[in-house]
N, C-alpha and C positions, 0 to 999 in steps of 0.2 A: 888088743883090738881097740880100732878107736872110738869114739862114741856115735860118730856115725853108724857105723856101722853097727854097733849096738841095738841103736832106736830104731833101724831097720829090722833087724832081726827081729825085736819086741814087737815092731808093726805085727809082721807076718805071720807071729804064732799067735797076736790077738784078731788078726782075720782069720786064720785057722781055726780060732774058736768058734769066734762068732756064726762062718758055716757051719761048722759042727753040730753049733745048739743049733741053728735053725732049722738045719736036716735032721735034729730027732725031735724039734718040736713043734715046728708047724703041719699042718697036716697037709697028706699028700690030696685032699679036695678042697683044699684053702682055694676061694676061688675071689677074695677080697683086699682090698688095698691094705686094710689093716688088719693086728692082728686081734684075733679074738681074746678075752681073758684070760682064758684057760691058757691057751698060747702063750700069751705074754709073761704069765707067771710062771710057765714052767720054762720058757729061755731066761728068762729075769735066774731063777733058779739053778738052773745049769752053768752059766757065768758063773755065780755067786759058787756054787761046787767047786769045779775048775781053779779059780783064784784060790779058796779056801785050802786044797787040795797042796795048791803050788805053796801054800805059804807055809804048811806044816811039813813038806817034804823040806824047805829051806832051811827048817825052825832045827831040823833032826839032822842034817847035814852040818850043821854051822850053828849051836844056839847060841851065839854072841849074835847074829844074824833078827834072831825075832826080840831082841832089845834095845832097836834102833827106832 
């Protein structure tokens, strides 16, 4: 695979994130430009899950992997 296509791939599943958390963290009466605290700390949180998640599935498939 080239690295093109790589960085695309990587786009795509951190746009897929980033809908994800906002569909389970803003709320469905959010009727404001920004987001509230509570909002913001629990998408802030959900990213930070997600990475967190991916780095110890990496760590446990491959640990030469999380010594980089």
């Amino acid at each position: 695979m080239d690295q093109r296509a790589a960085m695309e791939m990587n786009f795509e599943m951190i746009r897929q994130v980033n809908e994800f958390c906002l569909d389970k963290t803003v709320s469905v009466k959010h009727n404001d430009v920004k987001l509230s605290s509570s909002e913001e700390n629990n998408f802030k949180n959900c990213f930070q899950k997600y990475f967190a998640s991916t780095q110890v599935f990496i760590q446990a498939i491959n640990p030469e992997a999380g010594m980089q």
